[in-house]
N, CA, C and O of each residue as an XYZ file, in Angstrom:
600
protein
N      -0.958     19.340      0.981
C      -1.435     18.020      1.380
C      -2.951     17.946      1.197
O      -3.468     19.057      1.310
N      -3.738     17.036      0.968
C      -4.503     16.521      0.863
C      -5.187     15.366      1.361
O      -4.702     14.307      0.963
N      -6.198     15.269      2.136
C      -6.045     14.138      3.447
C      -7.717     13.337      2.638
O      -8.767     13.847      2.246
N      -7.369     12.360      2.675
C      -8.341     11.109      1.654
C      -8.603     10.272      3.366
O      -7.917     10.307      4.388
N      -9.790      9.634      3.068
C     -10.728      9.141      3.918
C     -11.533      7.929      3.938
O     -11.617      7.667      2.739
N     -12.104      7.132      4.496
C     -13.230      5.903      3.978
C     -12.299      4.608      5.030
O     -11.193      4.174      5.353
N     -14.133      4.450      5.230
C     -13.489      2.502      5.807
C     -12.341      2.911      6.790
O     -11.275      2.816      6.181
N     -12.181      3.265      7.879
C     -11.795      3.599      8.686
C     -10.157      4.064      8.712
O      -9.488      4.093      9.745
N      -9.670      4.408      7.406
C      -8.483      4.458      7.016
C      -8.775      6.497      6.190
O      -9.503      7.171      5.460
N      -7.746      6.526      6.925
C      -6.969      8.019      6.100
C      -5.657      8.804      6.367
O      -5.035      9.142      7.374
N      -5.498      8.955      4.936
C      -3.591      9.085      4.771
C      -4.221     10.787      3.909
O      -5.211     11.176      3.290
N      -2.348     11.561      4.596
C      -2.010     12.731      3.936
C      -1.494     12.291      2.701
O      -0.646     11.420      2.509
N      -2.190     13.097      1.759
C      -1.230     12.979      0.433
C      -0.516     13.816      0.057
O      -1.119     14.863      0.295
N       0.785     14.135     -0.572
C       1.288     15.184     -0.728
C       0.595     15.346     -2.595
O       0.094     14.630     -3.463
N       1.102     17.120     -2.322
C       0.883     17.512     -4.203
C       1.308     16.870     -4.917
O       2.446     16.423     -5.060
N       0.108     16.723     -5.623
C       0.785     15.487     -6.990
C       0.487     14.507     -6.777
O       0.373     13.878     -7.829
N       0.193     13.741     -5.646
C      -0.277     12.408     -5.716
C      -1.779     12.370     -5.646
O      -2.488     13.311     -5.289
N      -2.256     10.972     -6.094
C      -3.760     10.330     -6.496
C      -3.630      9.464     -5.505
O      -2.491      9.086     -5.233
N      -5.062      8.826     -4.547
C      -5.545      8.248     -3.866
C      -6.839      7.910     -3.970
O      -7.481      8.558     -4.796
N      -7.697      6.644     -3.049
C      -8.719      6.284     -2.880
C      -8.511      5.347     -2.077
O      -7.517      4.623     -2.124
N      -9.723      5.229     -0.983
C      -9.647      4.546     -0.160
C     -11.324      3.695     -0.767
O     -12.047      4.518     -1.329
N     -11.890      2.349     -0.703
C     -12.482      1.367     -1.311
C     -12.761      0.263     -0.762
O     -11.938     -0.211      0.022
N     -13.768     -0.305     -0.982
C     -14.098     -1.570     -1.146
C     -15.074     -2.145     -1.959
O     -16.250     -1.809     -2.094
N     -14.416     -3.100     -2.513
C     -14.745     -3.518     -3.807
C     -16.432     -4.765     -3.757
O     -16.399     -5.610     -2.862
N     -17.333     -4.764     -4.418
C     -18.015     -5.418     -3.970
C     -17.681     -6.954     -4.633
O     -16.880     -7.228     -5.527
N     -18.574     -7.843     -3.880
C     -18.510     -8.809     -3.901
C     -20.083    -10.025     -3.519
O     -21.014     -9.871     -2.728
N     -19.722    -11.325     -4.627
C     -21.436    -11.618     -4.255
C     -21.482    -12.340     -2.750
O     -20.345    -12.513     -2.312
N     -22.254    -12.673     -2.107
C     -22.635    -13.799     -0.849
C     -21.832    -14.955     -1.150
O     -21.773    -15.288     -2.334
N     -21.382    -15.436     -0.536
C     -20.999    -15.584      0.852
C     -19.624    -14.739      1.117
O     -19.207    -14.377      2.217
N     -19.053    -14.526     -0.092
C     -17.684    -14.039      0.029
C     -17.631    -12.557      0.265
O     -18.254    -11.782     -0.461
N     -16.856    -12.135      1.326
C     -16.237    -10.824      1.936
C     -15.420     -9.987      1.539
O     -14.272    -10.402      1.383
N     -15.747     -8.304      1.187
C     -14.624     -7.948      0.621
C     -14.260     -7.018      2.136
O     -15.056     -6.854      3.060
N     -12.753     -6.461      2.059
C     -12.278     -5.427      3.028
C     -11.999     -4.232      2.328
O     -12.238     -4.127      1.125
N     -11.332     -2.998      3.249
C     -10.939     -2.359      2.687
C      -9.887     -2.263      2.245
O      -9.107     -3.111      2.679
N      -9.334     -1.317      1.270
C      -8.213     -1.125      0.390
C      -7.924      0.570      0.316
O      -8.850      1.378      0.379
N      -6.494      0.965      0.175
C      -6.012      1.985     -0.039
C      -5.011      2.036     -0.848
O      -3.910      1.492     -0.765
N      -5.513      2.821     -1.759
C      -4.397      3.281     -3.095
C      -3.941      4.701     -2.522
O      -4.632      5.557     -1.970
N      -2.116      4.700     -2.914
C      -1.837      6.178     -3.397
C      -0.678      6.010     -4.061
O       0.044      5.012     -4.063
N      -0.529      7.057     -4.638
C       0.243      6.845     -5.579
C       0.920      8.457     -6.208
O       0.365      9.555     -6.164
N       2.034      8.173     -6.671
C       2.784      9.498     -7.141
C       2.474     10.135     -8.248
O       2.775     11.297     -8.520
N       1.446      8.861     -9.352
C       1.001      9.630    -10.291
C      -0.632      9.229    -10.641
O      -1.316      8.329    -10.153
N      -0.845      9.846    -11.265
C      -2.405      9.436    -11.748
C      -2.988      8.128    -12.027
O      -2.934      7.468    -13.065
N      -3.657      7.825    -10.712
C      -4.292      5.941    -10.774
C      -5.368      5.907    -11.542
O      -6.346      6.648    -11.452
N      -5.181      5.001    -12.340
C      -6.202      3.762    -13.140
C      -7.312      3.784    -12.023
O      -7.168      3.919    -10.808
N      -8.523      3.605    -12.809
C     -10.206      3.529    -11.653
C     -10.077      2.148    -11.734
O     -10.589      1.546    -10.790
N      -9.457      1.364    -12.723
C      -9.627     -0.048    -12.127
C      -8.538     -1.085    -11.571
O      -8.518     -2.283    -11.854
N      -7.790     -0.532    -10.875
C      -6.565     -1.136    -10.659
C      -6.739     -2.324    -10.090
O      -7.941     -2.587    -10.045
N      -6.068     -3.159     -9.636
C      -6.291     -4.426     -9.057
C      -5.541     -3.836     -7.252
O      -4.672     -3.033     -6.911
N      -6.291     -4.586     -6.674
C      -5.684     -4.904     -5.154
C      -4.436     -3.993     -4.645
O      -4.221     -3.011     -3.934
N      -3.649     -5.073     -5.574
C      -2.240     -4.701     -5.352
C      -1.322     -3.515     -6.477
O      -0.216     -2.981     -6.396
N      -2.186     -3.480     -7.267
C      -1.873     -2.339     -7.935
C      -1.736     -2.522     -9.759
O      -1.624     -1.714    -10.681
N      -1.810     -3.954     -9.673
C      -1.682     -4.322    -11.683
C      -2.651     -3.586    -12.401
O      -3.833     -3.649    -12.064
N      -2.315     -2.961    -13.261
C      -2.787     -2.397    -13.870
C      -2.462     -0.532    -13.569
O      -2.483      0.160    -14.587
N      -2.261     -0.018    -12.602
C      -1.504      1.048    -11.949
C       0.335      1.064    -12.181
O       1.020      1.954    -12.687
N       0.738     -0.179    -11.639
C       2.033     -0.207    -11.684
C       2.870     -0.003    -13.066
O       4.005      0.461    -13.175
N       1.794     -0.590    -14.341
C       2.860     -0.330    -15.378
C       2.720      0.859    -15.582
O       3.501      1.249    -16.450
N       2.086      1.624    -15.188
C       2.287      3.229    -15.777
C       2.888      3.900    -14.831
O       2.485      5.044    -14.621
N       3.684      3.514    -14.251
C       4.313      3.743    -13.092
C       5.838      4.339    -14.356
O       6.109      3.780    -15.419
N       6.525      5.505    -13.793
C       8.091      5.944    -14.408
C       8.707      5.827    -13.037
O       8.306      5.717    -11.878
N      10.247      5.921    -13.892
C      11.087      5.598    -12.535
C      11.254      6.433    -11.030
O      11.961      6.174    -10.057
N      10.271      7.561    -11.289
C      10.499      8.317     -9.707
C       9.441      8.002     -9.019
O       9.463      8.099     -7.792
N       8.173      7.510     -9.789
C       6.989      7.156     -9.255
C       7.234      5.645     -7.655
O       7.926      4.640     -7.495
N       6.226      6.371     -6.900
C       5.792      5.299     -5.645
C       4.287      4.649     -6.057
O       3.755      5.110     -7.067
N       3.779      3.878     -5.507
C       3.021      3.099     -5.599
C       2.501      2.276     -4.051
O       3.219      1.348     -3.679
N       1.194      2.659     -3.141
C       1.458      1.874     -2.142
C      -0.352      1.408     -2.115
O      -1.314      2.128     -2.383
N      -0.334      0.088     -1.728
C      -1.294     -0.292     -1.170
C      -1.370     -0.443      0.018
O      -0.296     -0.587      0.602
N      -2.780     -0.473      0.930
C      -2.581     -0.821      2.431
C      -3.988     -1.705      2.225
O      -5.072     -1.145      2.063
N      -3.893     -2.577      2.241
C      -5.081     -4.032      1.962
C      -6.006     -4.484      3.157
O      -5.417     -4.977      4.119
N      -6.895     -4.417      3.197
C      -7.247     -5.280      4.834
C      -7.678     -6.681      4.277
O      -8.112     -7.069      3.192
N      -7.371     -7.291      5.501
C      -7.958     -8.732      5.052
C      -9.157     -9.594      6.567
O      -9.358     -9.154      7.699
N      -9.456    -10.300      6.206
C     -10.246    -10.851      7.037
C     -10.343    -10.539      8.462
O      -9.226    -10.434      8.968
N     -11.224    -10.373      9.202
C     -10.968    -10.193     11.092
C     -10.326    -11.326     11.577
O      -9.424    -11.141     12.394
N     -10.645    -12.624     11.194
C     -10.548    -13.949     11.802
C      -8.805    -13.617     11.510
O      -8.320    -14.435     12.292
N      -7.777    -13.011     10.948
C      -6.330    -12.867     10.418
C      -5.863    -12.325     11.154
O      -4.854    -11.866     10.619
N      -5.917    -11.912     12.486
C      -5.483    -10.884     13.373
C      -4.929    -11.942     14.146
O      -3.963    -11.644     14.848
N      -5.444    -13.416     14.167
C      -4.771    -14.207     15.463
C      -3.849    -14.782     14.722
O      -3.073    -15.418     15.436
N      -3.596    -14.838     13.612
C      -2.459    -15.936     12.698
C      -1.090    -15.080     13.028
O      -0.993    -13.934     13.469
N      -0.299    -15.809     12.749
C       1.181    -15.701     13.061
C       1.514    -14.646     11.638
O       2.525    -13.986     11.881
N       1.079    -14.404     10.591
C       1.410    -13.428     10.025
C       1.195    -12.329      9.933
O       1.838    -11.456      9.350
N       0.235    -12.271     10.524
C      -0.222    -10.517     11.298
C      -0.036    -10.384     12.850
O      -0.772     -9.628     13.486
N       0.979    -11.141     13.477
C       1.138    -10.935     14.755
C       1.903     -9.499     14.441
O       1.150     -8.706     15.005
N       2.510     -9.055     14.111
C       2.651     -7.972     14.576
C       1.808     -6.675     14.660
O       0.952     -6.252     13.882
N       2.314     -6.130     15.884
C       0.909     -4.657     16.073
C       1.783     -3.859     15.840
O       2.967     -3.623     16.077
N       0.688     -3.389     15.171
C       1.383     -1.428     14.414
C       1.967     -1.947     13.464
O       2.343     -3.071     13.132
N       1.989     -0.295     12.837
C       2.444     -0.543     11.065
C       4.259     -0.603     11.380
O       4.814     -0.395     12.459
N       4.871     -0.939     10.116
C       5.882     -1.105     10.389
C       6.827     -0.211     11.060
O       6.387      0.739     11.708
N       7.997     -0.411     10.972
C       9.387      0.882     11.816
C       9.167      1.198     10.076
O       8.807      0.405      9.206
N       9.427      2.252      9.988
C       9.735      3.181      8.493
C      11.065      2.187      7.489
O      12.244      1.904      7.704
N       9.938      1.862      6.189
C      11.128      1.385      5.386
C      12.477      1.733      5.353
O      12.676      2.936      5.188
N      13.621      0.902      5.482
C      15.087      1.310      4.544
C      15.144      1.197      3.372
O      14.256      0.411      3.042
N      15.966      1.708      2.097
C      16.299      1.636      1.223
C      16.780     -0.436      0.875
O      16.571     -1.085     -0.151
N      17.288     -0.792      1.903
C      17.757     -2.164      1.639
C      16.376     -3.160      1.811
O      16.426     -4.351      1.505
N      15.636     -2.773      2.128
C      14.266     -3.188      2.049
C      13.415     -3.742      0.691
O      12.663     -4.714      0.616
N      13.826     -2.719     -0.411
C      13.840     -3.047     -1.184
C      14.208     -3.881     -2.351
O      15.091     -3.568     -3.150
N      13.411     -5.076     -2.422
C      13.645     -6.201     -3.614
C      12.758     -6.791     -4.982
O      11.669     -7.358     -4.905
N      13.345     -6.570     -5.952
C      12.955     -7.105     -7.162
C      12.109     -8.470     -7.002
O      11.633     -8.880     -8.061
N      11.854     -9.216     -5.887
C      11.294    -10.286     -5.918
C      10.300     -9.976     -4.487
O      10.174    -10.663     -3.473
N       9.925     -9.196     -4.710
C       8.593     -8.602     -3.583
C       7.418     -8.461     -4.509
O       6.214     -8.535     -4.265
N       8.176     -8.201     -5.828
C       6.483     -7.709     -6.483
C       5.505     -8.380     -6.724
O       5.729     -9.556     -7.011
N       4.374     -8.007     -6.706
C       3.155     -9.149     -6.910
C       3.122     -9.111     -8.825
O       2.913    -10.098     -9.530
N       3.378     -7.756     -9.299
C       3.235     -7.650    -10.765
C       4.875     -7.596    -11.220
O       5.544     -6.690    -10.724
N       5.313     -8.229    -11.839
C       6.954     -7.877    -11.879
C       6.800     -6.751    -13.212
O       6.177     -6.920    -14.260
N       7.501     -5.703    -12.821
C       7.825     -4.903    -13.640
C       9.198     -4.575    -13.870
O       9.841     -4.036    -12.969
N       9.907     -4.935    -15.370
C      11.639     -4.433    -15.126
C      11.644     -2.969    -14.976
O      11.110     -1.990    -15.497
N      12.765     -3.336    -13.717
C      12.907     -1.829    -13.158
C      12.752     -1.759    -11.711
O      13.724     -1.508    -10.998
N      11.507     -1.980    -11.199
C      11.036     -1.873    -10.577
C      11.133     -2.468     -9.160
O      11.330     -3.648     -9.449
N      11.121     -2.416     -7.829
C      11.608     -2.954     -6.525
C      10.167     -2.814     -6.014
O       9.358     -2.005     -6.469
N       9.863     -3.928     -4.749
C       8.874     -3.782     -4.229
C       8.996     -3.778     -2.271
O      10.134     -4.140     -1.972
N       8.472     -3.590     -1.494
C       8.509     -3.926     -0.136
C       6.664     -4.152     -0.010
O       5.622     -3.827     -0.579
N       7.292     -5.119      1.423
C       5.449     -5.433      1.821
C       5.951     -6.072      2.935
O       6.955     -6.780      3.013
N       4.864     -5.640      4.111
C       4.528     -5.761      5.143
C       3.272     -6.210      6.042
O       2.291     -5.467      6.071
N       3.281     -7.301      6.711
C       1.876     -7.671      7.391
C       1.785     -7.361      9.037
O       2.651     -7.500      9.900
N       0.884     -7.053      9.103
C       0.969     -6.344     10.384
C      -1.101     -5.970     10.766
O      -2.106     -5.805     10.074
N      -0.694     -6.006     12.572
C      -2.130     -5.569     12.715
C      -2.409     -4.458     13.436
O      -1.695     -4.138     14.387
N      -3.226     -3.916     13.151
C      -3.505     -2.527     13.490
C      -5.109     -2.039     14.092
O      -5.891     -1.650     13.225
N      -5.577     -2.054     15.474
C      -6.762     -1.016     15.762
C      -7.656     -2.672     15.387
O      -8.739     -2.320     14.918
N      -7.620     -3.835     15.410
C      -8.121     -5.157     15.695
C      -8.342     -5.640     14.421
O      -8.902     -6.720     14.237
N      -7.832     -4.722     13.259
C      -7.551     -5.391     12.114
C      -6.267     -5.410     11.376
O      -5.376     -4.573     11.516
N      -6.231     -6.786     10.302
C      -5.328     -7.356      9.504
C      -4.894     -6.832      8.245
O      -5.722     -6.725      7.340
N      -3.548     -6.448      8.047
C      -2.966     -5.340      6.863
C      -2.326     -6.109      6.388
O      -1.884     -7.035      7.068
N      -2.070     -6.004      5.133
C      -0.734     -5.897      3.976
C      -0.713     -4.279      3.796
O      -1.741     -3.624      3.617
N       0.606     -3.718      3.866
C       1.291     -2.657      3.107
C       2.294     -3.058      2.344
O       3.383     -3.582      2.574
N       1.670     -2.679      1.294
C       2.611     -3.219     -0.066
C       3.202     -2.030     -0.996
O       2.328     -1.199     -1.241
N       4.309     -1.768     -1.507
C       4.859     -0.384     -2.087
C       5.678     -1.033     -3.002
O       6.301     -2.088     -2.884
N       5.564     -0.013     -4.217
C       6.596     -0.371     -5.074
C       6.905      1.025     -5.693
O       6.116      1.943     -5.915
N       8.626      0.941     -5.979
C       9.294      2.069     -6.147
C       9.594      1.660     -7.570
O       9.875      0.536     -7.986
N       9.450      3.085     -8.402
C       9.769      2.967     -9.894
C      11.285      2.499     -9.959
O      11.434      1.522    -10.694
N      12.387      2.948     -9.390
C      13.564      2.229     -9.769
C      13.905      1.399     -8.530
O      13.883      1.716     -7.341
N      14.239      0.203     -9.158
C      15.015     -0.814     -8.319
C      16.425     -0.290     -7.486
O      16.649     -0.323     -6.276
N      17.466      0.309     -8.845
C      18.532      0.485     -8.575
C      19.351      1.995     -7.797
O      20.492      2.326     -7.474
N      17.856      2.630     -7.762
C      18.369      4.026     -6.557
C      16.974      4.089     -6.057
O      16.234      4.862     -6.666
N      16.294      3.179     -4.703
C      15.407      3.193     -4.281
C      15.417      3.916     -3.041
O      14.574      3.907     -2.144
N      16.860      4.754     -3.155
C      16.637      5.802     -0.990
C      15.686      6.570     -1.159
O      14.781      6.377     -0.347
N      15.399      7.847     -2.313
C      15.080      8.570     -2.459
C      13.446      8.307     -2.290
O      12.857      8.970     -1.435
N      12.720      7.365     -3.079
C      11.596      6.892     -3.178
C      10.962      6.323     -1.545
O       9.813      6.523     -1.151
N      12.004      5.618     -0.810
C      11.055      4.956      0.029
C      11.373      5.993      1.028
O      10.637      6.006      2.015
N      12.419      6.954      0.968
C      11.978      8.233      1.930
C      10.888      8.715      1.502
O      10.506      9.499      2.371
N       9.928      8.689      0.382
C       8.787      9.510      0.079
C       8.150      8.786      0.817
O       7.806      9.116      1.952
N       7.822      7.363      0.116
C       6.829      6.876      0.922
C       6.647      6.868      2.462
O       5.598      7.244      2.986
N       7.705      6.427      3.153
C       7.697      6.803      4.600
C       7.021      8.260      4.770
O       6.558      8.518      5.881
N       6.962      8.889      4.108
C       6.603     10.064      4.498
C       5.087     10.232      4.310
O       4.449     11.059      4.962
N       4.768      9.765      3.786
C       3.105      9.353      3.212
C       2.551      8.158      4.362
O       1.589      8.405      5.090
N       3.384      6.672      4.428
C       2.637      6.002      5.073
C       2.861      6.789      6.858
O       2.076      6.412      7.729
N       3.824      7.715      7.176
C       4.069      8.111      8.457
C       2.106      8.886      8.895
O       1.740      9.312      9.990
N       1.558      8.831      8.044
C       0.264      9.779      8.355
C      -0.968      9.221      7.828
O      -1.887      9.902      7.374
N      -0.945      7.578      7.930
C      -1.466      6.596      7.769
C      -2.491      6.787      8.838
O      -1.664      6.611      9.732
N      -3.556      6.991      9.471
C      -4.694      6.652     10.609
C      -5.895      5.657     10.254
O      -6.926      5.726      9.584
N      -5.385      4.902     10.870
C      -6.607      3.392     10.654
C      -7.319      3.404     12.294
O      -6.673      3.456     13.340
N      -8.905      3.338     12.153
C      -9.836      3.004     13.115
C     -10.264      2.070     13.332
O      -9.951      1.312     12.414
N     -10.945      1.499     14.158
C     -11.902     -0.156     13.832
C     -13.110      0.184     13.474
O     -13.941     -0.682     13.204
């Protein structure tokens, strides 16, 4: 394992996987947050957000997860009412119409939720759609060692 850090966020990685934790700049007036990549195989330095540009080089055993922050003022809205990260993905969790980048093949899950007085997306996508147990047991196992601070 390998334990990655920054912006008040840090996840175990297992062997073999690539990570970075980030924030991207941005000019006045507009705000950037932080962001967390990991991933099962070797990430792109310029991936997008949610992962375009990462995801197509994604093969079918590969995971893919972002954990996004978004604004402070997002913690009182009804889509980040929930506290704490999610209960651990199921396999049925997974749907072809989650993805932000559609890739054939490919299944996505995402989750909003708030955590430590800030606002998340966790977003994951599993290289195969059509045998996704195996994959989102990985990821559970990765986001299970997720630690976010304020």
């Amino acid at each position: 394992m390998t334990r990655i850090g920054a912006e008040g966020i840090s996840v175990d990685l297992p062997s073999g996987w690539d990570g970075r934790v980030f924030r991207r700049t941005a000019p006045a007036p507009e705000t950037t947050h932080a962001v967390m990549h990991a991933a099962s195989f070797a990430l792109p330095v310029d991936a997008a957000d949610y992962g375009d540009g990462a995801v197509q080089l994604m093969g079918d055993t590969d995971v893919f997860m972002a954990l996004v922050e978004f604004h402070p003022d997002s913690t009182a809205t009804p889509l980040f009412s929930a506290q704490g990260r999610p209960a651990p993905f199921q396999a049925r969790d997974a749907s072809t119409t989650t993805l932000q980048r559609a890739v054939g093949g490919q299944a996505g899950i995402q989750r909003f939720f708030s955590e430590a007085d800030r606002a998340w997306s966790l977003y994951v996508v599993l290289g195969r759609a059509d045998q996704p147990a195996a994959l989102v047991d990985e990821a559970n196992g990765v986001i299970s060692t997720i630690r976010i601070t304020q």
